[in-house]
C-alpha positions as CSV (number, residue, x, y, z in Angstrom):
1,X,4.6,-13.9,-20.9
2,X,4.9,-13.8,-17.3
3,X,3.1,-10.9,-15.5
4,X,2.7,-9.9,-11.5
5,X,3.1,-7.1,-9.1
6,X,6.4,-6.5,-6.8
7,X,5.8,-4.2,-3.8
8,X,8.6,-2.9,-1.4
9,X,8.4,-0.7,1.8
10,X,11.6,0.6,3.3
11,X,12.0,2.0,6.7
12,X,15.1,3.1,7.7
13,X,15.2,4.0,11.7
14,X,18.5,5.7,13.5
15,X,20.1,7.2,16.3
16,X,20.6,11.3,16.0
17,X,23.4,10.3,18.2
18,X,25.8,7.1,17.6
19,X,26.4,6.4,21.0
20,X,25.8,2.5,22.2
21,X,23.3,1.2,24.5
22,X,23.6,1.8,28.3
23,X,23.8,-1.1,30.8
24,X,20.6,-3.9,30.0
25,X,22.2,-6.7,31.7
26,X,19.1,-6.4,34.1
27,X,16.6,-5.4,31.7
28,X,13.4,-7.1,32.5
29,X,11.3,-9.2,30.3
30,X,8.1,-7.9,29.6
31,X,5.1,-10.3,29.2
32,X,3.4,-9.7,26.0
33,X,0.4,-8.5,27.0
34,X,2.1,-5.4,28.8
35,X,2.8,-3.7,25.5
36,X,-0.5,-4.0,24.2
37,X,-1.8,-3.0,27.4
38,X,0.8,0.1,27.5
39,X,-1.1,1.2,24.0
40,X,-4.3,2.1,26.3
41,X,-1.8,4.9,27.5
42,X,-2.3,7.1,25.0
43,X,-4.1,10.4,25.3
44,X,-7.7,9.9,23.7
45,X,-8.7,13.1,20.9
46,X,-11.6,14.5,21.5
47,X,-14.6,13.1,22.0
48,X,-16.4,11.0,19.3
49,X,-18.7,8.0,19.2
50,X,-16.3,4.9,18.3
51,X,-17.5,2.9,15.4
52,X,-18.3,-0.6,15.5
53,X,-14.4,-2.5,14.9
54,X,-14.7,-5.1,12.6
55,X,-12.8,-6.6,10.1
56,X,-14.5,-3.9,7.5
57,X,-14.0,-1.1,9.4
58,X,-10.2,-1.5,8.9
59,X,-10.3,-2.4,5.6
60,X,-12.8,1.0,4.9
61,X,-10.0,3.5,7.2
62,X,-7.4,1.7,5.1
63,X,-9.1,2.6,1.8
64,X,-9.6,6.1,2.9
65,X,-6.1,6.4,4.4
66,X,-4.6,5.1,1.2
67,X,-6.5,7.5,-0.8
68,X,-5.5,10.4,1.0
69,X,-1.7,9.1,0.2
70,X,-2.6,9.3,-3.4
71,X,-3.6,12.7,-3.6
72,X,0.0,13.8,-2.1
73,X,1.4,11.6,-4.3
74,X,-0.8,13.1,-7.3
75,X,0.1,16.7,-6.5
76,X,3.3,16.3,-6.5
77,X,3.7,15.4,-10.9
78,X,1.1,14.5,-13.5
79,X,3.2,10.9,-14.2
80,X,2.4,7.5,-14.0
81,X,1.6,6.9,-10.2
82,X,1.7,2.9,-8.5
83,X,1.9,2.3,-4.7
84,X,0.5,0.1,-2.0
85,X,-1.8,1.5,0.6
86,X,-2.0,-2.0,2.4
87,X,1.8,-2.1,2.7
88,X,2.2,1.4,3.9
89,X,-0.9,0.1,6.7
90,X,0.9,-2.7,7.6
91,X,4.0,-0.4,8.4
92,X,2.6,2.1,10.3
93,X,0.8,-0.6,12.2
94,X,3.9,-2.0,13.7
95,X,5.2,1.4,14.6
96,X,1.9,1.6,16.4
97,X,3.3,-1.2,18.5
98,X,6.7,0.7,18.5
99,X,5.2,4.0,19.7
100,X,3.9,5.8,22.5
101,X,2.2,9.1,23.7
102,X,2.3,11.7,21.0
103,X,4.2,10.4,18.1
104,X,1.7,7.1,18.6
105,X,-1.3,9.3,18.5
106,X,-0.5,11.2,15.4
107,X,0.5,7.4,13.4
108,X,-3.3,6.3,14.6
109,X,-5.2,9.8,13.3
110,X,-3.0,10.0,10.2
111,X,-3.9,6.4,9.1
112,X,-7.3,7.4,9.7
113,X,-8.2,5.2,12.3
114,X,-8.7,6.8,14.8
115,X,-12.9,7.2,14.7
116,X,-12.3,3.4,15.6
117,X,-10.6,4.4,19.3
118,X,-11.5,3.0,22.2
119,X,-9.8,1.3,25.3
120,X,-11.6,-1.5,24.1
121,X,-10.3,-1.4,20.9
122,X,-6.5,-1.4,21.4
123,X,-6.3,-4.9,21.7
124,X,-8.1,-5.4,18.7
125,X,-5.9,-3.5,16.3
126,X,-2.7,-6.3,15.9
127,X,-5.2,-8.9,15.7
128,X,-7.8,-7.5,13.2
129,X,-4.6,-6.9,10.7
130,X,-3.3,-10.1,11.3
131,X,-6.9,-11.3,10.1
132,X,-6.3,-9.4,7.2
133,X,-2.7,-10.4,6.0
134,X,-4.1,-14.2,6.5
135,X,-7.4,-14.1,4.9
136,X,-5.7,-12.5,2.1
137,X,-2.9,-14.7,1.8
138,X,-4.3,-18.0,2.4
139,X,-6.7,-17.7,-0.6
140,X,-4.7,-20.0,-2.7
141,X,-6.4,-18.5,-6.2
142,X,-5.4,-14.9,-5.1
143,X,-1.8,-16.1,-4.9
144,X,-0.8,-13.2,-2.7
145,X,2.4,-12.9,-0.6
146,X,3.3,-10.7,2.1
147,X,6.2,-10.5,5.0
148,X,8.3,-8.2,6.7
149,X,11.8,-8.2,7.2
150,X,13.8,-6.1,9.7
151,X,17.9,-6.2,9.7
152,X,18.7,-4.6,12.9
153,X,22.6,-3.2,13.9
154,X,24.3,-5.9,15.6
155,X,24.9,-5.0,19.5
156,X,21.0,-2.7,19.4
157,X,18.9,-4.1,21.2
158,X,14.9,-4.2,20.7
159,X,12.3,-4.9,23.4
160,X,10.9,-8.6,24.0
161,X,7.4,-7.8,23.4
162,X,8.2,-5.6,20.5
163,X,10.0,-8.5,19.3
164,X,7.3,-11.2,20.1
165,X,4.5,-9.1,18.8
166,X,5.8,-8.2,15.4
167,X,6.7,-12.0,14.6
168,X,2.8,-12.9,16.3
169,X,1.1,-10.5,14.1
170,X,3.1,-9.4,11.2
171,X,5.5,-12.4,10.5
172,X,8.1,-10.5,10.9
173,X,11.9,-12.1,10.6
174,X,15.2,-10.2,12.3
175,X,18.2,-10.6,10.9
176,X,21.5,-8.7,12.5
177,X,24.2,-7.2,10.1
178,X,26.6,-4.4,10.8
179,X,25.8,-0.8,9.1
180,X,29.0,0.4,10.0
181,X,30.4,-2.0,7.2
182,X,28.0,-0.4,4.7
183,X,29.3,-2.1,1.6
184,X,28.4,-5.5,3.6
185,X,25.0,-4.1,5.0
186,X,24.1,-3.6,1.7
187,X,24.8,-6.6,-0.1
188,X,23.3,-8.2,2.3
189,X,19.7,-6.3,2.6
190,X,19.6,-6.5,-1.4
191,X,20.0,-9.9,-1.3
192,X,17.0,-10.6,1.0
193,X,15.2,-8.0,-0.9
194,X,16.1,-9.6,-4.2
195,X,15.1,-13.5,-2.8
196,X,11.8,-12.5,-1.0
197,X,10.9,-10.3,-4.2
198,X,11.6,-13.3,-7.1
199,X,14.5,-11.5,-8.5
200,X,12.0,-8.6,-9.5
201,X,13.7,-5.7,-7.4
202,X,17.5,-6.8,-7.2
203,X,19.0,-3.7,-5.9
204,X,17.8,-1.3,-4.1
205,X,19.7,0.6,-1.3
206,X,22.5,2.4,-2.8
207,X,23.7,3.6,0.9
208,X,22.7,4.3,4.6
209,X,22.4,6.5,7.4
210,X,25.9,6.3,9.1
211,X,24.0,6.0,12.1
212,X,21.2,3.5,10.5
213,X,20.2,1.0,14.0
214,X,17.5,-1.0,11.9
215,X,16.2,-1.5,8.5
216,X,12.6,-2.1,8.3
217,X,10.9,-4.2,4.7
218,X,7.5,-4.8,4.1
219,X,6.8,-6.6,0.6
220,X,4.0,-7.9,-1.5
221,X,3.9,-10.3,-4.2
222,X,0.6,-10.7,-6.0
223,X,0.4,-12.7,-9.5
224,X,-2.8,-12.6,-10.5
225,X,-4.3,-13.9,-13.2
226,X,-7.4,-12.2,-15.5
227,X,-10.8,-14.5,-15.0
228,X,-11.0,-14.1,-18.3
229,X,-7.8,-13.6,-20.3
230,X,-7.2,-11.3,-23.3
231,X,-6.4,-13.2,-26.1
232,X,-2.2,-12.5,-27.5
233,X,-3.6,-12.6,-31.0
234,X,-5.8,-9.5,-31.1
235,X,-3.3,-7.2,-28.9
236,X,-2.2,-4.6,-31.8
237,X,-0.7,-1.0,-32.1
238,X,-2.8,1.9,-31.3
239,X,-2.7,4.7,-30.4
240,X,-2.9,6.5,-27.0
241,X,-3.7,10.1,-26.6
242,X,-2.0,11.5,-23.4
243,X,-3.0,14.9,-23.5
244,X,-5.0,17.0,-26.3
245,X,-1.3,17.6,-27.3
246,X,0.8,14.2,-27.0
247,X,-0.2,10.5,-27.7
248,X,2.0,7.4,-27.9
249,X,1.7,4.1,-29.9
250,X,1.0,1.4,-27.2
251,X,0.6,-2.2,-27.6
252,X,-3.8,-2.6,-26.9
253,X,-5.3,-5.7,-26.1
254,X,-8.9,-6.7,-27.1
255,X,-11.7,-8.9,-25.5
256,X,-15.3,-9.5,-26.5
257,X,-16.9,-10.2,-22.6
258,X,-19.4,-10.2,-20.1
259,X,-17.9,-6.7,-18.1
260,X,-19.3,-5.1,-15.0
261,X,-19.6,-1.5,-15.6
262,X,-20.8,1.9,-14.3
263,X,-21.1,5.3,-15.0
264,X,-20.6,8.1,-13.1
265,X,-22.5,11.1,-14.4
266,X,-21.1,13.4,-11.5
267,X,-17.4,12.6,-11.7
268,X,-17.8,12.1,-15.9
269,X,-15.9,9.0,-16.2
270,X,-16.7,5.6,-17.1
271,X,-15.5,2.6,-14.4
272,X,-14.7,-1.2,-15.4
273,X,-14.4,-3.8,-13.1
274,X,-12.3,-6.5,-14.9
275,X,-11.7,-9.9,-12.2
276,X,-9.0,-11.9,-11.6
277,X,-9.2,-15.2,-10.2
278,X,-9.3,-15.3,-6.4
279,X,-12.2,-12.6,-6.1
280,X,-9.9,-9.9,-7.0
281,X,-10.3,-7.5,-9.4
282,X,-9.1,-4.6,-11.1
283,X,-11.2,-1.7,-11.1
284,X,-10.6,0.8,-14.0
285,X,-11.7,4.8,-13.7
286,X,-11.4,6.5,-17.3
287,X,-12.8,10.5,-17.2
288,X,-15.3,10.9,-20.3
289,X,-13.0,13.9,-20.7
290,X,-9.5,13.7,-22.3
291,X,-7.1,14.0,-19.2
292,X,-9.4,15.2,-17.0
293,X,-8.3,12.7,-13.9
294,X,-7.6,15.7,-11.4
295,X,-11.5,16.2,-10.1
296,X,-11.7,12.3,-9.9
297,X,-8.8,11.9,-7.7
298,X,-9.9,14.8,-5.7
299,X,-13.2,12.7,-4.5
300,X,-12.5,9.3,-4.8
301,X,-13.3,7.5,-1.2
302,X,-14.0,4.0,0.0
303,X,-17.6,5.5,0.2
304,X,-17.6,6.1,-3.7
305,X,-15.7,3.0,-4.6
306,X,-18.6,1.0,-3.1
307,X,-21.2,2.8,-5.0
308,X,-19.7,1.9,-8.1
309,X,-19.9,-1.8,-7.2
310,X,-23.1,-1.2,-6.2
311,X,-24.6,-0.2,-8.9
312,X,-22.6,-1.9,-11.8
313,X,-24.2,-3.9,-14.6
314,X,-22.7,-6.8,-16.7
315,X,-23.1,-6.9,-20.5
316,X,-21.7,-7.8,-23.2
317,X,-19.2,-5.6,-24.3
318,X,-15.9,-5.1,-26.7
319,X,-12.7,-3.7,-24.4
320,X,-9.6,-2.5,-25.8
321,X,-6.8,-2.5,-22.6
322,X,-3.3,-0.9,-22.7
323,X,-0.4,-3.8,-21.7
324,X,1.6,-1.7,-19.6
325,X,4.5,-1.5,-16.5
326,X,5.1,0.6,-14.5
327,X,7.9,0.9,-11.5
328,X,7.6,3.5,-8.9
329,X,9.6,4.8,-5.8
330,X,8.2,7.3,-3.3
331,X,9.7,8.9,-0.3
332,X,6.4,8.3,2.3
333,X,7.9,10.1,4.7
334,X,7.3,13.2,3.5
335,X,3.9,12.5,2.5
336,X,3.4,10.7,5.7
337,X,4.6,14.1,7.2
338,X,1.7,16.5,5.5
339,X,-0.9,13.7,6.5
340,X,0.3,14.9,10.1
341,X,2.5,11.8,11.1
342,X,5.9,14.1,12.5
343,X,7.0,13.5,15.7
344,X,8.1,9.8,14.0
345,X,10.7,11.3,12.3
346,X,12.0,13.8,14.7
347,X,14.1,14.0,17.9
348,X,11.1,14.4,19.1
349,X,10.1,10.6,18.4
350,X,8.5,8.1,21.2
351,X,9.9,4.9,20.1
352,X,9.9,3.4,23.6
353,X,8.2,0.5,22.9
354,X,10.6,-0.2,20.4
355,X,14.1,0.3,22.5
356,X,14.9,1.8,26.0
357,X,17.8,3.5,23.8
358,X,17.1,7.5,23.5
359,X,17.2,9.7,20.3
360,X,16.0,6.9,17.7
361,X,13.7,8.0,15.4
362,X,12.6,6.9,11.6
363,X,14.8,8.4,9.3
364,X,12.8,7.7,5.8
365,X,10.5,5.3,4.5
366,X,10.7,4.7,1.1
367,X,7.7,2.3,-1.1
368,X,9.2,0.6,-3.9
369,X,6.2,-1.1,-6.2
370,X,6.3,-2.6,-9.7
371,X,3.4,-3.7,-11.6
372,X,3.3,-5.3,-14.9
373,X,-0.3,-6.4,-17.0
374,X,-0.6,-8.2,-19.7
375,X,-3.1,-10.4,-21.7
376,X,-2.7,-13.4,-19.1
377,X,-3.2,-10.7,-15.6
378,X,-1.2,-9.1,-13.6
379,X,2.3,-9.9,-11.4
380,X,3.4,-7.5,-9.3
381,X,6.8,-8.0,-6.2
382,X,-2.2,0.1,-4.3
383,X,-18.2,11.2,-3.4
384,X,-20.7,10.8,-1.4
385,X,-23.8,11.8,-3.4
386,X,-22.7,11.3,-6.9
387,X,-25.3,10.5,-9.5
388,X,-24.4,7.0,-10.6
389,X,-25.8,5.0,-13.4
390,X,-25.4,1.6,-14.9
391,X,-26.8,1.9,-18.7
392,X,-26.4,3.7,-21.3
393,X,-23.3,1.9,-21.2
394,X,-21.5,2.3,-25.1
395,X,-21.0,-1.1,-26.7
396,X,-17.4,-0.6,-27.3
397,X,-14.8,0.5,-24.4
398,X,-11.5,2.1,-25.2
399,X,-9.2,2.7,-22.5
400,X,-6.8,4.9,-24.9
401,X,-6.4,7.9,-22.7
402,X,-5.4,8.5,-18.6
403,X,-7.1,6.4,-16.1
404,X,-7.1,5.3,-12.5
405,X,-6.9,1.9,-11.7
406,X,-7.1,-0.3,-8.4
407,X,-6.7,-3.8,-7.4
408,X,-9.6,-4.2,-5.3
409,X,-9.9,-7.8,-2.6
410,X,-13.3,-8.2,-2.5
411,X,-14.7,-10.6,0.1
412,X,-12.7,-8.0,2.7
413,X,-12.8,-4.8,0.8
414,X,-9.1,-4.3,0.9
415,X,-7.3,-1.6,-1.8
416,X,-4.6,-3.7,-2.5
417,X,-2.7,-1.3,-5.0
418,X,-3.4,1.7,-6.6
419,X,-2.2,4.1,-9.6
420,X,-2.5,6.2,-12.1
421,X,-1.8,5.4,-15.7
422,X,-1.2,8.5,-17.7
423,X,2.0,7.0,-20.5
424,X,1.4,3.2,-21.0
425,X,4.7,3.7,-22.3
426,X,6.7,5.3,-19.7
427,X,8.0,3.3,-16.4
């Protein structure tokens, strides 16, 4: 059996007007170095201390920033949760080379980077995530793909340097098609989406904004496979309690291992760290407590994450693992909103790094992800001060109740996916 995770991001950018461009026969071409040194523009916040910008610092702002996603996602239903924070990173770091003034401001505090400001740190930011996507990517044993796509209206017409930078840094590829046939548009975008996604999302957009100028996707592919696979013939029926109330039969798979493990006498849960090839792995987060997930998401941070690792142990140890899948689709934009990202999607929107065009903003972004694990892995198209301990450990582990889980890159420390398993059984 195949497995693998699919991750989509959708941005969908229009006009609040659907008037065409003004004369740019004489519009000038911009060196690319003049965008990246119009990003110094921006208004500092008040004064802190920048941090030392490394490759690790972004990874760690990431974390947090994907983290703080979660919890809006969290709030909002007591489901199965699955999303990428590194996709939505990747987005909002090309609208940082789309943005300006205020609306730019707000997209670098609300992806928590913005202790790592500086004028000589602007320069950094494109380069240091371009780092990323390739040292990711290139590790052959990972077998990780990313890539951007953005279908832009025919006749609308993007800066150079906007244009040069987002192909530089984030690979991106343009393609023109005309919303105004929507029908068209559509097939179209699916398509692409369906090609770049091995046939794992097919179809996606259903419509668009009448006044739609460009269609922004980010996507991630990751097949990974288990260091150590569970073996088909011991994966039977159990049982899995979802509440104190509810429980489903699931199918559970069985190992007898070395496993790195912790536990977490503050938070009350017990955290697994099974690898995948590639130094991946997936880090697991059961509460001790039936259901009790709710005070663990509330203090999970990059901090805590690397205390676990930390202070893990490996023994032998018998795991029983729920196969499950689960296919998620989230509106960002309004969580992006309550993480203080607004202007963006308002008339109030400085996209004019973008387009000299007036009255574009983003009109919803929309994360797409799909994970699947079984016995061979996974294929997918993401508190300070607790009281840790690593023995004590029981013999046995079953993961038959809610859990958090993560796919963790470790050389670089990057949150590659996260959810929230509370129905194995449930999409």
């Amino acid at each position: 059996m195949k497995a693998g995770i699919c991750l989509l991001l959708l941005c969908e950018m229009c006009t609040e007007l659907s008037t065409s461009l003004g004369k740019n026969g004489n519009q000038k071409k911009d060196k690319e170095e003049s965008l990246l040194q119009n990003l110094e523009t921006a208004e500092p916040f008040e004064e802190q201390v920048p941090l030392e910008f490394t490759l690790y610092n972004l990874t760690e702002k990431n974390m947090n920033f994907g983290f703080n996603l979660y919890r809006k996602i969290a709030l909002k239903h007591d489901n199965n949760v699955f999303f990428s924070p590194l996709s939505m990173s990747f987005v909002m770091a090309v609208f940082m080379l789309a943005a300006k003034g205020e609306t730019y401001k707000q997209i670098v505090q609300g992806t928590n980077l913005h202790l790592l400001q500086g004028k000589q740190n602007f320069h950094q930011l494109p380069t240091l995530f371009k780092q990323l996507k390739d040292n990711i990517t290139e590790n052959d044993e990972l077998v990780l793909q990313r890539g951007s796509l953005s279908f832009v209206q025919k006749n609308f017409r993007l800066k150079e340097p906007f244009l040069n930078l987002s192909k530089q840094y984030f690979d991106m590829e343009f393609l023109n098609v005309d919303f105004h046939n929507s029908t068209h548009a559509k097939n179209i975008i699916n398509q692409n989406i369906n090609k770049k996604t091995k046939g794992k999302i097919p179809k996606l957009f259903e419509e668009f904004d009448q006044h739609a100028k460009l269609v922004l996707v980010d996507y991630i592919l990751f097949k990974g496979k288990w260091l150590h696979p569970f073996n088909t013939r011991f994966t039977e029926l159990e049982t899995f309690y979802i509440d104190k109330y509810r429980n489903v039969q699931v199918p559970m798979m069985f190992k007898s291992d070395m496993v790195a493990s912790t536990l977490d006498k503050n938070l009350q849960c017990i955290v697994l760290k099974l690898p995948y090839r590639g130094s991946a792995h997936m880090l697991i987060a059961m509460p001790e407590k039936e259901g009790d997930y709710a005070s663990l998401e509330d203090h999970i941070t990059a901090e805590l994450v690397e205390s676990w690792l930390r202070n893990m142990k490996t023994r032998k140890m018998d795991i029983f693992f729920p196969k499950f899948k689960l296919d998620q689709k989230y509106q960002m934009h309004e969580l992006l909103r309550i993480l203080g990202i607004q202007n963006l999607f308002t008339k109030r929107a400085d996209l004019s790094q973008l387009t000299d065009q007036r009255f574009v903003k983003v009109s919803k972004i929309i994360q797409r992800a799909v994970i699947e694990v079984d016995e061979k892995g996974t294929e997918a198209a993401a508190v300070s001060g607790s009281e840790i301990t690593a023995y004590s450990m029981p013999p046995t582990i079953k993961v038959n109740q809610p859990f958090l889980f993560m796919i963790y890159e470790e050389t670089f420390k990057t949150l590659l996916f996260m959810g929230r398993v509370v129905n194995p059984t449930e999409l």
